[in-house]
C-alpha positions as CSV (number, residue, x, y, z in Angstrom):
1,X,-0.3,-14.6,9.6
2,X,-1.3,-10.7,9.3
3,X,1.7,-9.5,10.7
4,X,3.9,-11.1,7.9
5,X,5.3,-10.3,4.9
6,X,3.4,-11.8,1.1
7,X,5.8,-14.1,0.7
8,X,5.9,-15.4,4.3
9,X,2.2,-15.6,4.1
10,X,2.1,-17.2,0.9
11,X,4.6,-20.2,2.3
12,X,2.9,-20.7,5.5
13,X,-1.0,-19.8,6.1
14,X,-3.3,-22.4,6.2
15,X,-0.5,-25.2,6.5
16,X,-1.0,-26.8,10.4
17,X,1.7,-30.1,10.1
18,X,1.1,-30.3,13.7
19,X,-2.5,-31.5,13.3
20,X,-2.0,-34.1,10.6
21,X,1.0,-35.6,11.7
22,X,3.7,-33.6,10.6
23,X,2.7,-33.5,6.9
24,X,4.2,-30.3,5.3
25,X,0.9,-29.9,2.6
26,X,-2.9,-30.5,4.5
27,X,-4.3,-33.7,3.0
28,X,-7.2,-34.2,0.8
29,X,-10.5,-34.9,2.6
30,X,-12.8,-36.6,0.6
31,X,-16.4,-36.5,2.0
32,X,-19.7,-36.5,2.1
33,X,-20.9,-38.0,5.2
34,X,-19.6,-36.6,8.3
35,X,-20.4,-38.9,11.3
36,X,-21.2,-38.0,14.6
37,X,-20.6,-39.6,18.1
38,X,-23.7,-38.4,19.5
39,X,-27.3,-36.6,19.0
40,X,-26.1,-34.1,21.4
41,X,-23.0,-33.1,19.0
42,X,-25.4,-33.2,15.9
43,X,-27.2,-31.1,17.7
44,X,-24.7,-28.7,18.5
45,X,-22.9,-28.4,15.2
46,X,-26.1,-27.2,13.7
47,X,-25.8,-24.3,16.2
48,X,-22.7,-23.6,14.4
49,X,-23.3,-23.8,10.7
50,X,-20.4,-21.6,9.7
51,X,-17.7,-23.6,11.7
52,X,-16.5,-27.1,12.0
53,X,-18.2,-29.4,10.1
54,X,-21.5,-31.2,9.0
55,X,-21.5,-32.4,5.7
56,X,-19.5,-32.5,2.8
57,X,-20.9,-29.6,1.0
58,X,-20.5,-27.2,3.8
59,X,-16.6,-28.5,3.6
60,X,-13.9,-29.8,5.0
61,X,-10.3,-29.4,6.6
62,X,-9.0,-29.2,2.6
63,X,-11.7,-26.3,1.9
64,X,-10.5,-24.1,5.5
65,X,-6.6,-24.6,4.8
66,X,-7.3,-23.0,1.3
67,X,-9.5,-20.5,2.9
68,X,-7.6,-19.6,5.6
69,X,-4.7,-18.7,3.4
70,X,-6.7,-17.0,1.2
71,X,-7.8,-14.7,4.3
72,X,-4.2,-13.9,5.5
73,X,-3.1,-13.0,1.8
74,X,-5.7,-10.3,1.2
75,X,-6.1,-9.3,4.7
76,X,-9.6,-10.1,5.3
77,X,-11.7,-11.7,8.0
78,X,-12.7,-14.9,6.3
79,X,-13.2,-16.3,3.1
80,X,-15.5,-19.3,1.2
81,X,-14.3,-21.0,-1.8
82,X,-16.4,-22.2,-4.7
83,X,-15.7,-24.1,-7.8
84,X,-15.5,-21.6,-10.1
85,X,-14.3,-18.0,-10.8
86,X,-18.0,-17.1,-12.4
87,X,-19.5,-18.9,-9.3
88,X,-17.3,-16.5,-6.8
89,X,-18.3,-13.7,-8.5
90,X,-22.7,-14.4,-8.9
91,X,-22.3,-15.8,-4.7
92,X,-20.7,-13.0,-3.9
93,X,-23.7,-10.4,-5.6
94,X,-26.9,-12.8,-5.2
95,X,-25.9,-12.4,-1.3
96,X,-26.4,-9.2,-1.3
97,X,-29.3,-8.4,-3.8
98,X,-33.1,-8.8,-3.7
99,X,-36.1,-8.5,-6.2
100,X,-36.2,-4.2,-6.4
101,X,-32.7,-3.6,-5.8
102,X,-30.4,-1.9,-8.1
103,X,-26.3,-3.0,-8.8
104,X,-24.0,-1.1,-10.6
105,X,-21.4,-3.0,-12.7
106,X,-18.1,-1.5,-14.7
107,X,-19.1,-1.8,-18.5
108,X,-15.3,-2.9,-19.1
109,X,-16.7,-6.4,-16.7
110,X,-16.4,-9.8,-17.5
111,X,-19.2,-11.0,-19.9
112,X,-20.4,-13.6,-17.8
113,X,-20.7,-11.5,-15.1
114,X,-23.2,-9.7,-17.1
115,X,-24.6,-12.3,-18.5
116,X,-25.3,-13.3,-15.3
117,X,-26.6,-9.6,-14.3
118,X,-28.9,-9.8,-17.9
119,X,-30.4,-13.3,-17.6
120,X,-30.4,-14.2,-14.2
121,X,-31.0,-11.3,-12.2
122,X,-33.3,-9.2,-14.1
123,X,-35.5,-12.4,-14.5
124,X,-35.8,-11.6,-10.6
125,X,-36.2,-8.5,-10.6
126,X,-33.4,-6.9,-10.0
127,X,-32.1,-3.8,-11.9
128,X,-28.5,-3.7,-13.7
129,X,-27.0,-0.3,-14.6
130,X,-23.6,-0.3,-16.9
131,X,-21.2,2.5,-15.7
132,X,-17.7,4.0,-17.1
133,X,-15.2,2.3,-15.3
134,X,-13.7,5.8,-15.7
135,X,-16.3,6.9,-13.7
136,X,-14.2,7.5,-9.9
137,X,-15.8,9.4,-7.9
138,X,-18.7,10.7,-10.2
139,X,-20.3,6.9,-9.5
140,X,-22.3,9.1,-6.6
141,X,-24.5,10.3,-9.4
142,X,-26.2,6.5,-10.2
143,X,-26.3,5.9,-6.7
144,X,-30.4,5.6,-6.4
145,X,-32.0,4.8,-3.2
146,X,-32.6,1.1,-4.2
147,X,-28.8,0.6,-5.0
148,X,-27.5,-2.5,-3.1
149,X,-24.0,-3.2,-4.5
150,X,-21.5,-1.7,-6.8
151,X,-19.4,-4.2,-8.5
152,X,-15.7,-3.4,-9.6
153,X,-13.1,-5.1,-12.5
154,X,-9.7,-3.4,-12.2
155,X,-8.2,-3.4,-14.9
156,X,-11.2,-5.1,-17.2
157,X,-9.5,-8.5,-18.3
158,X,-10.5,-7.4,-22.1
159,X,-9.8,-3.6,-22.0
160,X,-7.4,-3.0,-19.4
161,X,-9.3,-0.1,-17.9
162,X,-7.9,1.0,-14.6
163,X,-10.8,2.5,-11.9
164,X,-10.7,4.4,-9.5
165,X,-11.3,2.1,-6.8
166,X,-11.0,4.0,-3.3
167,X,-13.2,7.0,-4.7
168,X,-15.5,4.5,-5.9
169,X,-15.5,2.7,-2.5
170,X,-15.5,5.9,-0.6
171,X,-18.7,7.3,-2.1
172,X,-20.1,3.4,-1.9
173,X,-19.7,3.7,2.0
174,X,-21.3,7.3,2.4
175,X,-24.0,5.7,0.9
176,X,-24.3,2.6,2.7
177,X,-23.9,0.4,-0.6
178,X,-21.9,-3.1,-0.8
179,X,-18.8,-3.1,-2.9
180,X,-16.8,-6.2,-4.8
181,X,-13.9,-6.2,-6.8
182,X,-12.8,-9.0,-9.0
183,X,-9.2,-8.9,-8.2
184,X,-7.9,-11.8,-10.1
185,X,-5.9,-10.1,-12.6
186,X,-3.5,-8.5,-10.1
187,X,-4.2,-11.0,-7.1
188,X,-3.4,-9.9,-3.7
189,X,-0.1,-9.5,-4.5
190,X,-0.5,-6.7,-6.6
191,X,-3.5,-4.9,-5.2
192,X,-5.1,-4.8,-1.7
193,X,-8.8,-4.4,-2.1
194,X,-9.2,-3.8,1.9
195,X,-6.8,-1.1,1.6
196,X,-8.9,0.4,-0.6
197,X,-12.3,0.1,1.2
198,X,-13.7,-2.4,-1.0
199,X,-15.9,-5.0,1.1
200,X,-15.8,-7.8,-0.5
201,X,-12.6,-9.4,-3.1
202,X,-13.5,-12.1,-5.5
203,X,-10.7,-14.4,-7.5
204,X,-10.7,-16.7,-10.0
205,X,-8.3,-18.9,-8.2
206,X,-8.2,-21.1,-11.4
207,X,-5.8,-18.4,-12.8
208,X,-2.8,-17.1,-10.9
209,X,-3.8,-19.3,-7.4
210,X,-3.5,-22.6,-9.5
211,X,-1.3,-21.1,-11.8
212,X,-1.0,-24.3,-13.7
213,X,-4.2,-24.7,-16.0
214,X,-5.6,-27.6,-14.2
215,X,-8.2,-27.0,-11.4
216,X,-11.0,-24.9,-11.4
217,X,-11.9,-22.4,-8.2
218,X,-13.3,-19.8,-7.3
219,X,-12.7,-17.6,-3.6
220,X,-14.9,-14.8,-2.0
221,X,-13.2,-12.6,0.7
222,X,-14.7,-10.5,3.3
223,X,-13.9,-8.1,5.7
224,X,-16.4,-8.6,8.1
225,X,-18.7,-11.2,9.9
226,X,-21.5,-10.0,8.3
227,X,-20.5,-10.1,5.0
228,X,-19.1,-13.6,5.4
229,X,-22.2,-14.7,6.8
230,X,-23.9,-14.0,4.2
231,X,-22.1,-15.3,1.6
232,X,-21.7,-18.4,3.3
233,X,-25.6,-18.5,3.4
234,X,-26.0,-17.8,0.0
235,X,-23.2,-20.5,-1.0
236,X,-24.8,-22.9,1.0
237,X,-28.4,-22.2,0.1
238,X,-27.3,-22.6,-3.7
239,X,-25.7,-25.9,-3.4
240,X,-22.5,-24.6,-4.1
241,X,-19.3,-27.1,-3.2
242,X,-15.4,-26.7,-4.3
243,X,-13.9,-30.3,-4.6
244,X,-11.1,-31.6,-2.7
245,X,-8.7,-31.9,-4.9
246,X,-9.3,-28.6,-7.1
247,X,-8.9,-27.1,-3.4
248,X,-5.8,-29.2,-2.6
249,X,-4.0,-28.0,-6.2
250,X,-5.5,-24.5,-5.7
251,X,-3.5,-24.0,-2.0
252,X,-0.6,-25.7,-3.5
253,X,-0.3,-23.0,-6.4
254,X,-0.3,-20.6,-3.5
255,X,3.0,-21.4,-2.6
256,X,4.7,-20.7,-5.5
257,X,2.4,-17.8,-7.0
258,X,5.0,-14.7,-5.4
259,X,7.8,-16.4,-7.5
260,X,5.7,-17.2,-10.5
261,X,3.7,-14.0,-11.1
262,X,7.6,-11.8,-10.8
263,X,8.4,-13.8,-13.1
264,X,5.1,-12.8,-15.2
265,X,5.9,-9.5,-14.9
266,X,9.0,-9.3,-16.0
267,X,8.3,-10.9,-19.1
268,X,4.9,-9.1,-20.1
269,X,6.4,-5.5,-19.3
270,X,9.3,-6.3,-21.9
271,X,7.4,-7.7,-24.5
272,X,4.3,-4.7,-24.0
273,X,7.3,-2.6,-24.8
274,X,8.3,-4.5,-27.5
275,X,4.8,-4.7,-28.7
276,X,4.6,-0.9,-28.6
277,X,7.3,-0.5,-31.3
278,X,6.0,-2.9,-33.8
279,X,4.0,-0.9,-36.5
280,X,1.5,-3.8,-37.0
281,X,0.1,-2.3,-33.8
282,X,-2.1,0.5,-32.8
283,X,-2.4,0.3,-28.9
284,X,-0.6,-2.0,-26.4
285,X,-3.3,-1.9,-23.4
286,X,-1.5,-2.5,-20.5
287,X,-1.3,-0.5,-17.3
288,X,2.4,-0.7,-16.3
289,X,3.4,1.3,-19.6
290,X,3.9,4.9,-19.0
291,X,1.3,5.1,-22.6
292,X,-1.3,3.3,-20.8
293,X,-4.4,6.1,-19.9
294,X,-4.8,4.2,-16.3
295,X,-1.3,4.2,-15.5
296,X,-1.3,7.2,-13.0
297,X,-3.6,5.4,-11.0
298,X,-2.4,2.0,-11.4
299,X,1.0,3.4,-10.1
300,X,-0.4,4.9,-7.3
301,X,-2.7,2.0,-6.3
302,X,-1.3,-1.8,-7.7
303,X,2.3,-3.0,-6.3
304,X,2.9,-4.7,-9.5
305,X,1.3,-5.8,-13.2
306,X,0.7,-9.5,-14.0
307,X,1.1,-11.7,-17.5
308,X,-2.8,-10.3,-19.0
309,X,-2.7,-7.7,-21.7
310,X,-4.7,-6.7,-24.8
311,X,-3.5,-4.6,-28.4
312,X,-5.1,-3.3,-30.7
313,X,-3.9,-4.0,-34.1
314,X,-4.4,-1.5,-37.0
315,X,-7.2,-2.1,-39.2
316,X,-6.9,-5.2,-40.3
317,X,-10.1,-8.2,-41.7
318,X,-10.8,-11.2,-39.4
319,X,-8.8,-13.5,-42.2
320,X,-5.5,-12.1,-41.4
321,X,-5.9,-12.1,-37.8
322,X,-6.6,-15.8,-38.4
323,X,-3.1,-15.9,-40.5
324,X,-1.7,-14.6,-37.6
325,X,-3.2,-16.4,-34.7
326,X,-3.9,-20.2,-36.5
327,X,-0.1,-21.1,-36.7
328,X,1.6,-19.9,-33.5
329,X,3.5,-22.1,-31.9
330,X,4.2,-20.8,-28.3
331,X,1.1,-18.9,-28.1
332,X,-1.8,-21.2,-28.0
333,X,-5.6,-20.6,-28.7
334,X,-7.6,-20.5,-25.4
335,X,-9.9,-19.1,-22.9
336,X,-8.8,-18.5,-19.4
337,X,-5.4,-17.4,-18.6
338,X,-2.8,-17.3,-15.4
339,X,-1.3,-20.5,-15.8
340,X,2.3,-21.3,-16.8
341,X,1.5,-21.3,-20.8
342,X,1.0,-18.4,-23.2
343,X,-2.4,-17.9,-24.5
344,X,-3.5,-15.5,-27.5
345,X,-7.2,-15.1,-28.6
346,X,-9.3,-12.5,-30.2
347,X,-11.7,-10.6,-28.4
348,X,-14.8,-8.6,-29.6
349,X,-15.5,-6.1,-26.7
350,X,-18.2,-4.3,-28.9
351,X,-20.4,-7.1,-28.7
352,X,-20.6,-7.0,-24.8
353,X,-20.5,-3.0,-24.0
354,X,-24.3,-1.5,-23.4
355,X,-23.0,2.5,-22.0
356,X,-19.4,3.4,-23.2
357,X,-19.0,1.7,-27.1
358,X,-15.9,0.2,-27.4
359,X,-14.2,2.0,-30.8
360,X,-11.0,1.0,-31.1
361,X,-8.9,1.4,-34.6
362,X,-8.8,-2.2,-35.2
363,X,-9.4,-5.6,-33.8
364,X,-8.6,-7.0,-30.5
365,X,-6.1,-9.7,-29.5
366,X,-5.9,-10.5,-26.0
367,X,-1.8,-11.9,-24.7
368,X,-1.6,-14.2,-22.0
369,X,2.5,-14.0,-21.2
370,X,3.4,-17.7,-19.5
371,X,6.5,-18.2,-18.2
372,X,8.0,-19.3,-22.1
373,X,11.7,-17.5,-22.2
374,X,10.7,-14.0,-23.8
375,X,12.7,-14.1,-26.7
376,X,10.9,-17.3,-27.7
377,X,7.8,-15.8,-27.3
378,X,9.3,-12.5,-29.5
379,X,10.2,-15.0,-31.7
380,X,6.7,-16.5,-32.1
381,X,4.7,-12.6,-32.5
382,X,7.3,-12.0,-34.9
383,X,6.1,-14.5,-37.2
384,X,2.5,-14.1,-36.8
385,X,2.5,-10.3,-37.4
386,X,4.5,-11.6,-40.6
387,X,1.6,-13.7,-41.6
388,X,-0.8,-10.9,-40.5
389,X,0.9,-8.9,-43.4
390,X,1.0,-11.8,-46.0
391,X,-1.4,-11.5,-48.9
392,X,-3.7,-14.6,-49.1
């Protein structure tokens, strides 16, 4: 499927109607057991732990379809799926790290990946250090000789920061360090982290992969044998199991994901623009507007901008953002994002930055832009920014 076009790819990989008799969609496997004919093929399937398969946590045809698509999407060699974005994401670095070894991780990340980093990690000894994800190139400086992996968010799914990504990955490879991008925000649509050097791409395929707020998954891509084997290890050795039907709903969002996320697009770019002329609002954060300070790179780098954006609303107290927020009624309350429905929540980025404070003028709201008609959803800011200006 390399050789095709997104689209093409996102229509056909990991589909084989041949092989389970004609069906257009691969069937759900539910397992736990596998069963073997002999003790000479138990035998030899342990001799090949990362193919075929030998028990239900290790997977089954439903986990390789969505895997293999996965892999021709991005580009990559193979991939391993897990049950959870935040699951993709601490796989993908405890593979790669040991008690003494030192990561470096965007300070614009995902709090749970920090979290993560902070509680887990340093309990075992390994060191976190927060970097600007301005930092491009100038990362060479916090490379120390203990650094094992670099990790990269771009754009931070709070503060829209764009990085630098192949001068990040370029200086990571002179110095024989791992790097991994969350790329869930733009998906392989929009950005190619192979092209880009990264090593490894981590999703949160419960956003724009399901696209439909209903499965949880998670999805490490790699670019090499090495790398996949040891993530595989590391997935295996932790226990770690997507299940059938989350994987069965998570391939099936594939298909429709090119049309859906154009469609995301077009609707968050108009009402970023819209947002940037209301004078409720200090600062639309979103990279596709000309205003936005990563929009050089993100032009240069990203093929497109999905439905995730922040603003910044001038100084305002936490009672009228609750004015605001409490009655929508397209935008709804909620955590997670990159399904068919609008979201809106407030976000406190202060609480979770440790090297670059975030400052901003006022307080943070963070736009999820579903699929709604836009002048609905225009409709529905229009009336909360009235309510933000009511007195109480």
């Amino acid at each position: 499927m390399k050789n095709h076009r997104t689209k093409t790819i996102l229509t056909h990989a990991g589909r084989d109607p041949r092989s389970n008799y004609g069906i257009v969609n691969p069937p759900v496997y539910h397992a736990s057991t596998i069963l073997f004919p002999d003790i000479e093929s138990m035998e030899e399937s342990a001799k090949r732990p990362f193919d075929g398969y030998r028990y239900g946590r290790s997977g089954t045809p439903t986990t390789t379809a969505f895997e293999q698509a996965v892999t021709a999407l991005e580009g990559g060699h193979r991939s391993v799926a897990v049950s959870s974005g935040l699951a993709a994401i601490t796989v993908a670095i405890g593979a790669f790290v040991r008690a003494g070894d030192h990561l470096l991780v965007p300070d614009s990340a995902y709090p749970p990946t920090k979290a993560y980093c902070d509680k887990v990690l340093g309990r075992y000894g390994v060191e976190t250090t927060y970097y600007d994800p301005e930092i491009g190139a100038g990362i060479g400086d916090l490379i120390a000789s203990n650094t094992r992996m670099i990790v990269l968010e771009s754009p931070g799914s709070q503060t829209f920061e764009v990085q630098d990504v192949p001068a990040i990955s370029a200086t990571a490879r002179d110095r024989g360090v791992v790097t991994m991008i969350d790329n869930t925000w733009a998906t392989p649509l929009f950005f190619r982290p192979f092209d880009h050097g990264v090593d490894l791409s981590v999703h949160a395929a419960t956003k724009y992969m399901v696209g439909h707020a209903d499965a949880m998954m998670g999805v490490i891509c790699t670019n090499s044998e090495e790398h996949f084997r040891a993530v595989k290890t590391e997935c295996y050795l932790l226990g770690h199991s997507a299940g059938p039907d989350d994987l069965y709903l998570a391939q099936r969002g594939l298909r429709s994901m090119a049309a859906r996320l154009a469609q995301h697009q077009t609707s968050a770019l108009q009402i970023a623009q819209w947002l940037e002329t209301r004078p409720e609002v200090a600062q639309v954060l979103y990279p596709a507007l000309p205003s936005h300070p990563g929009h050089e790179l993100w032009k240069r780098d990203f093929h497109g901008a999905s439905g995730l954006m922040s603003i910044v609303l001038k100084p305002v107290d936490a009672a009228a953002v609750a004015r605001m927020i409490d009655e929508m009624d397209l935008f709804s309350i909620g955590f997670s994002w990159g399904g068919y429905e609008s979201l809106i929540v407030p976000q406190n980025p202060e609480s979770h930055r440790r090297t670059v404070p975030w400052t901003a003028e006022g307080p943070l709201i963070r736009l999820h832009i579903g699929l709604e008609d836009v002048d609905d959803l225009i409709e529905d800011l229009e009336g909360g920014f009235t309510r933000l200006k009511a007195a109480p």
